[in-house]
GUVEXNU-200671 format. One line per field, with one value per residue (C-alpha): residue number from 1; x negated, y negated, z negated; residue in three letters. Coordinates in Angstrom, 2 decimals, padded with zeros to 5 digits. Example, Ala and Ser with C-alpha at 12.3 -4.5 7.8 and 13.67 -1.06 7.14 Angstrom:
# residues 2
k: c(1, 2)
east: c(-012.30, -013.67)
north: c(004.50, 001.06)
up: c(-007.80, -007.14)
r: c(ALA, SER)
***
This chain:
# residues 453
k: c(1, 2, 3, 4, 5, 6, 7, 8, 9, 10, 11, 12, 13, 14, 15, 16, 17, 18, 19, 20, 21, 22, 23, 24, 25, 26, 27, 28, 29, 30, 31, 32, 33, 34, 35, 36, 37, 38, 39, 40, 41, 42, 43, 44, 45, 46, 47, 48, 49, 50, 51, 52, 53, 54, 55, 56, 57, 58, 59, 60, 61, 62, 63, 64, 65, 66, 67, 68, 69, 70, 71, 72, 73, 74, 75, 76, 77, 78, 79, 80, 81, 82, 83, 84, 85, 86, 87, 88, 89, 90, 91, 92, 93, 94, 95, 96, 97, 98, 99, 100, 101, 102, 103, 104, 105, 106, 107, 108, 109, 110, 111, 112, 113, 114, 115, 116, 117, 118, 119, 120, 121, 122, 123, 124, 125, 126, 127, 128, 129, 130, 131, 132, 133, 134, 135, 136, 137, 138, 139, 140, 141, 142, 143, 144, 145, 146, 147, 148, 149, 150, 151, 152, 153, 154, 155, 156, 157, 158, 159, 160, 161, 162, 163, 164, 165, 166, 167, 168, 169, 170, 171, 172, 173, 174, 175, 176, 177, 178, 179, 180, 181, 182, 183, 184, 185, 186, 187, 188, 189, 190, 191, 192, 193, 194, 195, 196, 197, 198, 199, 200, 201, 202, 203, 204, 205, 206, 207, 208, 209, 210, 211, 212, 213, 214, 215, 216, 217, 218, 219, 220, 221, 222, 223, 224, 225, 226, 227, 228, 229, 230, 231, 232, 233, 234, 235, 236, 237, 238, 239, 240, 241, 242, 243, 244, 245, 246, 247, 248, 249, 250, 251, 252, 253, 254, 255, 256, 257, 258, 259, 260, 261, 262, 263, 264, 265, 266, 267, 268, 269, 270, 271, 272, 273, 274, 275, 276, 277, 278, 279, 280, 281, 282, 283, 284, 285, 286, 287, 288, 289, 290, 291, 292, 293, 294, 295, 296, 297, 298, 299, 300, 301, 302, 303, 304, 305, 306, 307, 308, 309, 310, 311, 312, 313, 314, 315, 316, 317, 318, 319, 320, 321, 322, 323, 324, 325, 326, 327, 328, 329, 330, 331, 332, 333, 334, 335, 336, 337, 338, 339, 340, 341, 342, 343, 344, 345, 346, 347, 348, 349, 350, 351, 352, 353, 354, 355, 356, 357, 358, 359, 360, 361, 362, 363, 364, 365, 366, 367, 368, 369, 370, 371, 372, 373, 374, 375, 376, 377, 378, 379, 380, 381, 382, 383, 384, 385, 386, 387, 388, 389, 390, 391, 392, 393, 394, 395, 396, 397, 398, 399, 400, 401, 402, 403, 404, 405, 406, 407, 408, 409, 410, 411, 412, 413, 414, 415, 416, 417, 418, 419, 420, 421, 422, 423, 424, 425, 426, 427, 428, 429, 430, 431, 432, 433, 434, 435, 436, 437, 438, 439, 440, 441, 442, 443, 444, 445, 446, 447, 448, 449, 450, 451, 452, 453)
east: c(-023.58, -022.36, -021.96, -021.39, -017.96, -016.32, -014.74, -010.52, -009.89, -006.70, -005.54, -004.02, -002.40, -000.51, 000.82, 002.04, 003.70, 005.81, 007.42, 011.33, 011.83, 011.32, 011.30, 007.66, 008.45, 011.85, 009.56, 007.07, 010.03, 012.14, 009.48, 007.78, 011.42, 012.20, 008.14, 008.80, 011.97, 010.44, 007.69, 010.25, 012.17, 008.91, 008.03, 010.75, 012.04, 010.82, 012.69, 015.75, 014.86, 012.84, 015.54, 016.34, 012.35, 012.97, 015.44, 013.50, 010.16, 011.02, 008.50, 009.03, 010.54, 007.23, 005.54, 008.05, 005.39, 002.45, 004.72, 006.03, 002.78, 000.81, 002.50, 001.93, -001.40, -002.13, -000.25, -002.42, -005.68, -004.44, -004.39, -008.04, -009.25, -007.64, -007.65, -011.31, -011.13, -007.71, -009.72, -012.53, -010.56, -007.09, -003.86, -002.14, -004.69, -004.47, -000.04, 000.27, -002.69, -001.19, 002.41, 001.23, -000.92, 002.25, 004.21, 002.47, 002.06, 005.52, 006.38, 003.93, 005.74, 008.54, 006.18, 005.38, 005.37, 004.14, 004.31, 000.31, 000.81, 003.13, 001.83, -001.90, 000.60, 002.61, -001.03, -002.85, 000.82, 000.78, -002.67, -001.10, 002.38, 000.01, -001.70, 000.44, 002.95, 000.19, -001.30, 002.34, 002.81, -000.27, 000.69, 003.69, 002.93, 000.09, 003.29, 005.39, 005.76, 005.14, 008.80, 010.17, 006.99, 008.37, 011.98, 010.20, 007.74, 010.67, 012.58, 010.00, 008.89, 012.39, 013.58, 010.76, 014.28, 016.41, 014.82, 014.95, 018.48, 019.77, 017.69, 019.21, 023.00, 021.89, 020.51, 024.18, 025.71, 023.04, 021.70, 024.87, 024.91, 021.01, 018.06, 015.56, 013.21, 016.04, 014.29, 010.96, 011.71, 013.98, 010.63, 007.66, 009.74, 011.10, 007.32, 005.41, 007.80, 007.70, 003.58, 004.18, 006.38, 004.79, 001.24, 003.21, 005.11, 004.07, 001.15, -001.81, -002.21, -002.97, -004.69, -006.75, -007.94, -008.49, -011.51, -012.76, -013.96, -014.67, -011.18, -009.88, -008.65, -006.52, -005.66, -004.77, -002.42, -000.42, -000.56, 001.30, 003.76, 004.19, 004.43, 004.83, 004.68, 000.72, -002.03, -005.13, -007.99, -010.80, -013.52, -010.94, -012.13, -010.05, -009.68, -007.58, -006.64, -005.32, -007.74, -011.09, -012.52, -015.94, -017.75, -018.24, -015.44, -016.86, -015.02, -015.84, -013.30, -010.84, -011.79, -012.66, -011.14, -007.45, -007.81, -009.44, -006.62, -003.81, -005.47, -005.67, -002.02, -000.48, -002.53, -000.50, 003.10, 002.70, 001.62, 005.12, 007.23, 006.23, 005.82, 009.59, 010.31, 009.69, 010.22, 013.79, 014.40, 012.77, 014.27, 017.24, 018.50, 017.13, 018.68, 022.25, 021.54, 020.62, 024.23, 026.00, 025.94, 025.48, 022.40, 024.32, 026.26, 023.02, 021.38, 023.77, 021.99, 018.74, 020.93, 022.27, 019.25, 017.73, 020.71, 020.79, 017.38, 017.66, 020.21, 017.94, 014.79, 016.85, 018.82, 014.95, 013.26, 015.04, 014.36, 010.60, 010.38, 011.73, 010.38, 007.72, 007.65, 009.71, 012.63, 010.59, 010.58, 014.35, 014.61, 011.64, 014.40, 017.60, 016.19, 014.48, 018.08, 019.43, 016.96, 017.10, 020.87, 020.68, 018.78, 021.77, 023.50, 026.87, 027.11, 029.09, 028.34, 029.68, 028.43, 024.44, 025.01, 025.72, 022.94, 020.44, 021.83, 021.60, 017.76, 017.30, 018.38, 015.88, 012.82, 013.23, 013.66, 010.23, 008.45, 009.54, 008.75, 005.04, 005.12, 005.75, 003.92, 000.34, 000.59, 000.68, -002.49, -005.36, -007.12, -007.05, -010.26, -009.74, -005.68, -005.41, -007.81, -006.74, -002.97, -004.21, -005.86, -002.53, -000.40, -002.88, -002.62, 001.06, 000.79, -001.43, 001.77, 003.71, 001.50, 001.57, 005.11, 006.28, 003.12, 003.21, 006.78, 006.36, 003.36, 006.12, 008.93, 006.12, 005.96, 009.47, 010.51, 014.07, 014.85, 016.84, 013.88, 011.62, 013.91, 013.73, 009.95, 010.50, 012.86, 010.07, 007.47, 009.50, 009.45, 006.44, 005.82, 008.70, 005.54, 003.17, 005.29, 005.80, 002.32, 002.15, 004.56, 002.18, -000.86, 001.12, 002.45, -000.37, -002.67, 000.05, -000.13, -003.58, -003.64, -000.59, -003.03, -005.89, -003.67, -002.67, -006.09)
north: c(036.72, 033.40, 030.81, 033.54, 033.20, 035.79, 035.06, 036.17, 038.58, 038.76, 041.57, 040.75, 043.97, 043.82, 040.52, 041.50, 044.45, 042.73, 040.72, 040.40, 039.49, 035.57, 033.16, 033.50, 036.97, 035.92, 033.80, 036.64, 039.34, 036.78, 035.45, 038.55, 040.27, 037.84, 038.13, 041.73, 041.34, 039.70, 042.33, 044.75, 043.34, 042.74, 046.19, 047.88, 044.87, 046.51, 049.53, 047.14, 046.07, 048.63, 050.10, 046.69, 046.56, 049.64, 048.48, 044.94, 046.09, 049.86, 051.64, 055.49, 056.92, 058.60, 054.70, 054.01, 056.38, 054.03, 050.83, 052.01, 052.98, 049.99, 048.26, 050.20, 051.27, 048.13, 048.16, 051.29, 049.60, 046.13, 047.14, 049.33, 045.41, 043.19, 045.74, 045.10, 041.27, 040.31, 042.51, 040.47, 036.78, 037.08, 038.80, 035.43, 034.01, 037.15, 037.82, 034.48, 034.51, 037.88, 036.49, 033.77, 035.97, 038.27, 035.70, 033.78, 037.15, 037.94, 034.81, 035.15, 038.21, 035.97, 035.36, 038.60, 039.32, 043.27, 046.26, 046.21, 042.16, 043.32, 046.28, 044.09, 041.41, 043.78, 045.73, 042.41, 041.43, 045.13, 044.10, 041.11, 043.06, 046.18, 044.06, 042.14, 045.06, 046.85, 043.50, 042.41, 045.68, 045.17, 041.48, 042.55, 045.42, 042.95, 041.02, 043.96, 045.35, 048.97, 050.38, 048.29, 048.68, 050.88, 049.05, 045.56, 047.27, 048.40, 045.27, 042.99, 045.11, 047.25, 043.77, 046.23, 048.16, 045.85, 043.41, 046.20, 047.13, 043.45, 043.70, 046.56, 044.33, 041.70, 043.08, 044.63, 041.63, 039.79, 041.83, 042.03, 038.14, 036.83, 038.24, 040.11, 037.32, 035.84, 039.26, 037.68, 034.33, 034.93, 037.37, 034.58, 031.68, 032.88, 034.05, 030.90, 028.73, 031.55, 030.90, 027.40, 027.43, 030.30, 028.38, 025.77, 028.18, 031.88, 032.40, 034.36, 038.00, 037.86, 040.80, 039.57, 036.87, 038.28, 039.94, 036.80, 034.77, 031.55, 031.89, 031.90, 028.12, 029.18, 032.57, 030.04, 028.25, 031.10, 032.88, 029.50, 030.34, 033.80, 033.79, 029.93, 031.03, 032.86, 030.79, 030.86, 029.52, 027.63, 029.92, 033.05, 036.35, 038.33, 041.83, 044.66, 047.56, 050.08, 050.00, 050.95, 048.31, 048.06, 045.23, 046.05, 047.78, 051.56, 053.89, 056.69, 055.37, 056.62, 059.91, 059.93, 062.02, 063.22, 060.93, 063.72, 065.56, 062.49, 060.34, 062.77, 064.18, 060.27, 060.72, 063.05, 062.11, 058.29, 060.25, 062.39, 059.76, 057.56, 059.57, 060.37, 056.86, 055.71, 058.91, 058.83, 055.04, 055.17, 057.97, 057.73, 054.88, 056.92, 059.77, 057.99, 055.91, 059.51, 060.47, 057.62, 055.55, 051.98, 049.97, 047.80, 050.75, 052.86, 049.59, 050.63, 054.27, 052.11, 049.58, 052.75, 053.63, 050.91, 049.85, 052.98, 053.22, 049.98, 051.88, 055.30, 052.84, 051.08, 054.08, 055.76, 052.65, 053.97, 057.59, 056.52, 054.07, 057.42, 060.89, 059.87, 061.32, 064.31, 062.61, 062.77, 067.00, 066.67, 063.86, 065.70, 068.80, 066.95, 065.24, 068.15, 069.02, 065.93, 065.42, 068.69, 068.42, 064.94, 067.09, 069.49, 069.07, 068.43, 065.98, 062.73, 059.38, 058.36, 062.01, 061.05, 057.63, 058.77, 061.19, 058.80, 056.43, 059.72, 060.49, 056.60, 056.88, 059.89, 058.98, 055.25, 056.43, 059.00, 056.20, 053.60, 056.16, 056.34, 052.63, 052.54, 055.41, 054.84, 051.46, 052.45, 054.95, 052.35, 049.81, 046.63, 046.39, 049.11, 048.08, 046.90, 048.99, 052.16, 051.20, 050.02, 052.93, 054.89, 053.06, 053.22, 056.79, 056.31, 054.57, 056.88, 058.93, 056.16, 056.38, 059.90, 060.41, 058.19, 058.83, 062.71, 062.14, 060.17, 063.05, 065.94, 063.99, 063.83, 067.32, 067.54, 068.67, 067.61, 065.07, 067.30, 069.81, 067.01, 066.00, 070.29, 069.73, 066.66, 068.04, 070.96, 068.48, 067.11, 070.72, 070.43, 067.74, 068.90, 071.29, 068.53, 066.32, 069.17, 069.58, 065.90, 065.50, 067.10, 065.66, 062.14, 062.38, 063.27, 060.52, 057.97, 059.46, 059.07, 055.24, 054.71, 056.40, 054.66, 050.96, 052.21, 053.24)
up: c(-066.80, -068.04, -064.86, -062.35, -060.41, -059.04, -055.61, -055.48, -053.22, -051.50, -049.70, -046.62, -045.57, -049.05, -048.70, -045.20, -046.67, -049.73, -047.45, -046.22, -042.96, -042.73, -040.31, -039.21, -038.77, -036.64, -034.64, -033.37, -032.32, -030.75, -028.34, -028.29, -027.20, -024.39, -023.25, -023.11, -020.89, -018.00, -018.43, -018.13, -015.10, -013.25, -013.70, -011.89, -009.74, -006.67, -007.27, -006.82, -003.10, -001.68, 000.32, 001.84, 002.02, 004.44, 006.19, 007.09, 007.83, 009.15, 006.87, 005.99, 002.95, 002.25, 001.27, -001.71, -003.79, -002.51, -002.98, -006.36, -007.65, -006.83, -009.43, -011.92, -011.28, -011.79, -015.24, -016.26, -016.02, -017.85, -020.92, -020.64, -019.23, -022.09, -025.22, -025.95, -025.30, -027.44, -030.18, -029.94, -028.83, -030.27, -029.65, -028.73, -025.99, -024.25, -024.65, -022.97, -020.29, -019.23, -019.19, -016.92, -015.01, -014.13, -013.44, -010.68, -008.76, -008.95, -007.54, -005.13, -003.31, -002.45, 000.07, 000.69, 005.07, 005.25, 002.80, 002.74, 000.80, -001.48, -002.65, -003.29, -005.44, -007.05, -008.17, -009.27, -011.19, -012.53, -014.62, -016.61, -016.78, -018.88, -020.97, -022.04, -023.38, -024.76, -026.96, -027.81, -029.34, -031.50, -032.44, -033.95, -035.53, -037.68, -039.20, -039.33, -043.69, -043.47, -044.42, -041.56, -039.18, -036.49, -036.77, -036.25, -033.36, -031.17, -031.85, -030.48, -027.45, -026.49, -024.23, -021.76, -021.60, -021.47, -019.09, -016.44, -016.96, -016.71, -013.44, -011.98, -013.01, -011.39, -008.47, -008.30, -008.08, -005.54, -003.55, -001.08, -000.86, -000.80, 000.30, -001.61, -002.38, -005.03, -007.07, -007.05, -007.85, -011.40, -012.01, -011.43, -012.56, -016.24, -017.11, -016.20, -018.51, -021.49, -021.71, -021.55, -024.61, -026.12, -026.27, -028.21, -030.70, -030.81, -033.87, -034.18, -036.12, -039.78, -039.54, -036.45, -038.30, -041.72, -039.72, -038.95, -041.28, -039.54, -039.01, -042.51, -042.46, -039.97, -042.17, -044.83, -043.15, -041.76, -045.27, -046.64, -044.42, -043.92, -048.29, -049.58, -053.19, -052.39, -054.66, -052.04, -053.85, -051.51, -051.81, -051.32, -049.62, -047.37, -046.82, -045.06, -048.31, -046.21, -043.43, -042.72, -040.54, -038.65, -038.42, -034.43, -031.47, -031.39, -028.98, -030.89, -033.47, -031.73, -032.76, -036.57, -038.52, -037.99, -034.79, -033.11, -031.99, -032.35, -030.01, -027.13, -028.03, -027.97, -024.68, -023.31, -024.46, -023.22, -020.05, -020.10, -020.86, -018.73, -015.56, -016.48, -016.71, -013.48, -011.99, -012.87, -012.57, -009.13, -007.42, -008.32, -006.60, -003.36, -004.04, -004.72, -001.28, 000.44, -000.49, 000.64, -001.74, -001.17, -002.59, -004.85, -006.35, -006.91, -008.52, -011.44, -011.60, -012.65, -014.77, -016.74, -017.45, -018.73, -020.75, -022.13, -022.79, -024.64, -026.65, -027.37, -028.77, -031.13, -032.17, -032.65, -035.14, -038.57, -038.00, -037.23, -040.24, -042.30, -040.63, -038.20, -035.19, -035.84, -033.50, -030.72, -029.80, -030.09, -027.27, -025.24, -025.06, -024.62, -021.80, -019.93, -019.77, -018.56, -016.16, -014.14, -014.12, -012.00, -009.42, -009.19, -005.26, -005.15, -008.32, -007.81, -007.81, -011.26, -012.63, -011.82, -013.05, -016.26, -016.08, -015.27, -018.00, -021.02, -019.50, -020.29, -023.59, -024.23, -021.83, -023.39, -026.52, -026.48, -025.23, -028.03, -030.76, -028.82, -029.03, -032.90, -033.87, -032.14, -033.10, -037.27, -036.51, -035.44, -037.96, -036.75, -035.11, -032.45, -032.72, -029.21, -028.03, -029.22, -028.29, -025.15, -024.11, -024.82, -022.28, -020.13, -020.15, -020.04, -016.91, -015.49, -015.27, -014.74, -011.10, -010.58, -010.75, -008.05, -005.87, -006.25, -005.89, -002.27, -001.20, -001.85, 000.31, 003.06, 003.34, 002.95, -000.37, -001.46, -004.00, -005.68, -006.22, -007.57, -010.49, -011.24, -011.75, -013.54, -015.85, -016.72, -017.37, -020.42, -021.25, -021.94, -023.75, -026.31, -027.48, -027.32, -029.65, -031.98, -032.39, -033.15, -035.67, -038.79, -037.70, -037.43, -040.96, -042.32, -040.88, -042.38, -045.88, -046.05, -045.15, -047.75, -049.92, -049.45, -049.84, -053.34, -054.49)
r: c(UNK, UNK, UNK, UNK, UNK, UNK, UNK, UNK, UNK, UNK, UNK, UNK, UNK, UNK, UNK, UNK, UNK, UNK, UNK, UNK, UNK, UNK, UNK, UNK, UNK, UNK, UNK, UNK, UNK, UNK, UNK, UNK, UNK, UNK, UNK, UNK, UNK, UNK, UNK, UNK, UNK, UNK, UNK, UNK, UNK, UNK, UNK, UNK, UNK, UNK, UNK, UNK, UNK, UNK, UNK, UNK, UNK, UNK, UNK, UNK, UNK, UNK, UNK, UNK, UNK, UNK, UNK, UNK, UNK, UNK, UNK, UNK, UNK, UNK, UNK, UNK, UNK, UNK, UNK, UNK, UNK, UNK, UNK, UNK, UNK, UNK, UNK, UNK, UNK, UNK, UNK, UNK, UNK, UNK, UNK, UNK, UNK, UNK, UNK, UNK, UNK, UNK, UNK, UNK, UNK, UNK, UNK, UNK, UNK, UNK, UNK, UNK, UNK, UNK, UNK, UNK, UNK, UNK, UNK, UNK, UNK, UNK, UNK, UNK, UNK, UNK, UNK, UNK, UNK, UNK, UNK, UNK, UNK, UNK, UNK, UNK, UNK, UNK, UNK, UNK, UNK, UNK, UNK, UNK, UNK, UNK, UNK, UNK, UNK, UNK, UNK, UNK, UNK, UNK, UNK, UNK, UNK, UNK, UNK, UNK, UNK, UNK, UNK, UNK, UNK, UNK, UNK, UNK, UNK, UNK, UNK, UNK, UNK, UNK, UNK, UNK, UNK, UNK, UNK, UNK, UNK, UNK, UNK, UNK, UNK, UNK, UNK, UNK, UNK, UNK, UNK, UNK, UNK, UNK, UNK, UNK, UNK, UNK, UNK, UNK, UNK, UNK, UNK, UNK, UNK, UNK, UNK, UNK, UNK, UNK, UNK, UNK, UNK, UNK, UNK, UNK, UNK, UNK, UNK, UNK, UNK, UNK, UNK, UNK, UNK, UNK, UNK, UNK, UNK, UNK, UNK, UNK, UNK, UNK, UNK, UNK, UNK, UNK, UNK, UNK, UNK, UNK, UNK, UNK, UNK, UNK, UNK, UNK, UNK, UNK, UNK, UNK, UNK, UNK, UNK, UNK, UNK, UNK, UNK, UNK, UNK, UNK, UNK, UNK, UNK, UNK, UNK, UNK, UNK, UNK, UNK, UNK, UNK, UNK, UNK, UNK, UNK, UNK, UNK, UNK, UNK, UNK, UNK, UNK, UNK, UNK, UNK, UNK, UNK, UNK, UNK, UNK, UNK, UNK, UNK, UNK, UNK, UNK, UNK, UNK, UNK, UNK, UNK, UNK, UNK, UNK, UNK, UNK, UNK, UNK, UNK, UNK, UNK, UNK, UNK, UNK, UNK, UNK, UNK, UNK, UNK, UNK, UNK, UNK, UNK, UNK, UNK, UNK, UNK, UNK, UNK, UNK, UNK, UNK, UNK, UNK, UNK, UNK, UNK, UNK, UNK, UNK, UNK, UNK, UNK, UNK, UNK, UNK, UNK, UNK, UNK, UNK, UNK, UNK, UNK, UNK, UNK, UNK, UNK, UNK, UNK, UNK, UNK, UNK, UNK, UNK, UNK, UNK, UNK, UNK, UNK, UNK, UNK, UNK, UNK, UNK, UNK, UNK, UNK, UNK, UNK, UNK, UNK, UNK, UNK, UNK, UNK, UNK, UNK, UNK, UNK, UNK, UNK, UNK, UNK, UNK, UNK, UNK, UNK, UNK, UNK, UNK, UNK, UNK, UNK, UNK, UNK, UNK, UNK, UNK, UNK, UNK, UNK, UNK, UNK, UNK, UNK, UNK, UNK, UNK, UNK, UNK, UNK, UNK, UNK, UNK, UNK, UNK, UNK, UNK, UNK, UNK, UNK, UNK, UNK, UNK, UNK, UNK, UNK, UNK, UNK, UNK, UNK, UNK, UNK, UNK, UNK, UNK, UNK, UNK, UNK, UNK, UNK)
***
């Protein structure tokens, strides 16, 4: 009919995805990267003083579980409290709320006088620490173009790696000169002055906003800069191609489909890796110390690896980008190795360093492949939720390992023996992650599918 206009229709997803990497796109991993290493340093920072912990306030060996796990119990219900609201408010409000959040407790433990206080700060810092890795991964997978997606996940979030290795360094160099509070301070100080400047700097998701349409000035704006050569009329309308969005958060979403049996199974391998994360990163140090060692020489157990581990998720983003998650069984079996031969008695100092740093490059590198894969699954509108959910699972075992860990030293199993069980737990998830590896591919094809259509 003659007078009838018909609205343009711009397809958000498909802009995102013709893009080279630009400065906008610079922007988000480079401040998303150095957000990511204070989350990582804050995370583990305990880890660095709890033996000197020990030694001040004469608690047993059987409380580093409860002290360790506080933390990160903490971290495994952030992102279950903040998925739902930065899918509903924004990815960016919630990044730098968090950021603050976790830094202000972590600086409060300076001031920590009994293990009871710190264990309550490092919990409530443990909530803004979760959330905000599990949001940040979301926010930059929304920029990321789809052949580069996994490569542009892990290289915003891997400074998680990194910032705990540099930790475990500088801890190394410290920690036989200052107290332990000098920990505390680099870890509340450097996060309070990242969500200052982050407010000022960091932008909000395309995708976010493309569901919101009294947010499409803003929309505009960004799209002018994300692609200055992109004609967006006034009266444009906005959409997502290659998802299926609801207009409102359903939990059973999580479940449609092919989701059915990759949601539980991303479940269950954030669970693994994770509980071998901080298993391994944890204990080791006490084991080394057990032996003789001294605490600033078995700092560099944890700084291996994390370093390493930094190493094993980038060496993991191109092999994602190209074959999914079929990497991810082969890392699950090298590292059930690895990890039941640092249990092994009589190995030497330098010999379970480089252990601990060659499980970092394959417990890292599992969990980084988690990261960018279950990130790719979701449609925007359960995004954060959905990825939330999944590290919340992964810090579930995050908190079992070290506090299953702590009961088993109680009743007076060796350290040794509990990197044995350890070691068959990634065992297991080698079969879990070959089950996933189809199922994955699959889901993928069918949203490249539904983009071209």
């Amino acid at each position: 009919m003659e007078g009838i206009m018909t609205r343009t229709v711009i397809d958000v997803a498909k802009v995102i995805d013709e893009q080279r990497m630009g400065s906008l796109h610079w922007k988000v991993v480079i401040l998303s990267f150095v957000i990511m290493l204070t989350d990582g340093y804050d995370t583990v920072c305990v880890a660095y003083v709890a033996p000197l912990l020990r030694q001040e306030w004469n608690f047993s060996p059987a409380a580093f579980g409860p002290l360790f796990a506080s933390g990160l119990l903490g971290a495994a219900l952030g992102p279950v409290l903040v998925g739902h609201l930065a899918d509903r408010v924004g990815r960016k409000p919630i990044i730098l709320t968090g950021t603050l959040w976790f830094g202000v407790l972590t600086l409060a433990a300076v001031f920590a006088q009994s293990l009871n206080q710190l264990m309550i700060l490092r919990f409530l810092a443990g909530l803004g620490i979760g959330g905000v890795l599990a949001i940040g991964t979301a926010l930059v997978a929304e920029f990321a173009p789809r052949r580069i997606r996994a490569t542009m996940i892990v290289m915003g979030v891997v400074g998680v790696a990194l910032g705990g290795g540099l930790g475990g360094l500088m801890a190394a160099l410290v920690l036989g000169h200052t107290s332990w509070h000098i920990v505390f301070w680099i870890g509340g100080l450097i996060p309070i002055a990242l969500a200052v400047i982050g407010y000022f700097v960091f932008p909000e998701s395309a995708k976010f906003l493309t569901l919101k349409p009294e947010r499409w000035d803003e929309l505009t704006k960004l799209l002018k800069i994300l692609s200055p050569s992109l004609h967006v009329p006034a009266d444009a309308k906005f959409v997502l191609g290659d998802e299926a969005n609801a207009p409102k958060f359903s939990f059973k979403a999580l479940f449609l489909g092919r989701l059915a049996a990759i949601t539980p199974l991303l479940w269950v391998s954030n669970f693994l890796a994770l509980l071998q994360l901080y298993f391994v990163n944890q204990w080791t140090p006490l084991l080394l110390t057990g032996q003789g060692t001294s605490v600033p020489r078995a700092a560099l157990a944890t700084a291996a690896f994390q370093i390493c581990g930094f190493l094993g998720a980038l060496a993991i983003t191109r092999p994602v980008d190209r074959w999914g998650f079929a990497p991810v069984p082969a890392l699950f079996a090298v590292g059930a190795l690895v990890v039941g031969l640092i249990g092994m008695p009589g190995g030497s100092e330098m010999w379970v360093i480089a252990l601990s740093g060659l499980s970092g490059f394959c417990v890292i590198g599992i969990q980084f492949a988690n990261i960018a894969s279950q990130s790719q699954v979701y449609p925007t509108y359960i995004r954060s939720w959905g990825v939330g959910v999944c590290y919340t699972f992964g810090r579930c075992g995050s908190v079992v390992g070290p506090l299953f860990a702590g009961v088993l030293v109680g009743f007076n199993v060796s350290i040794n023996t509990l990197f044995y069980i350890s070691g068959t737990l990634m065992g297991f998830g080698f079969v879990v992650a070959l089950v996933l590896v189809p199922l994955y591919r699959k889901q993928l094809s069918e949203m490249q599918t539904a983009q071209a259509i």
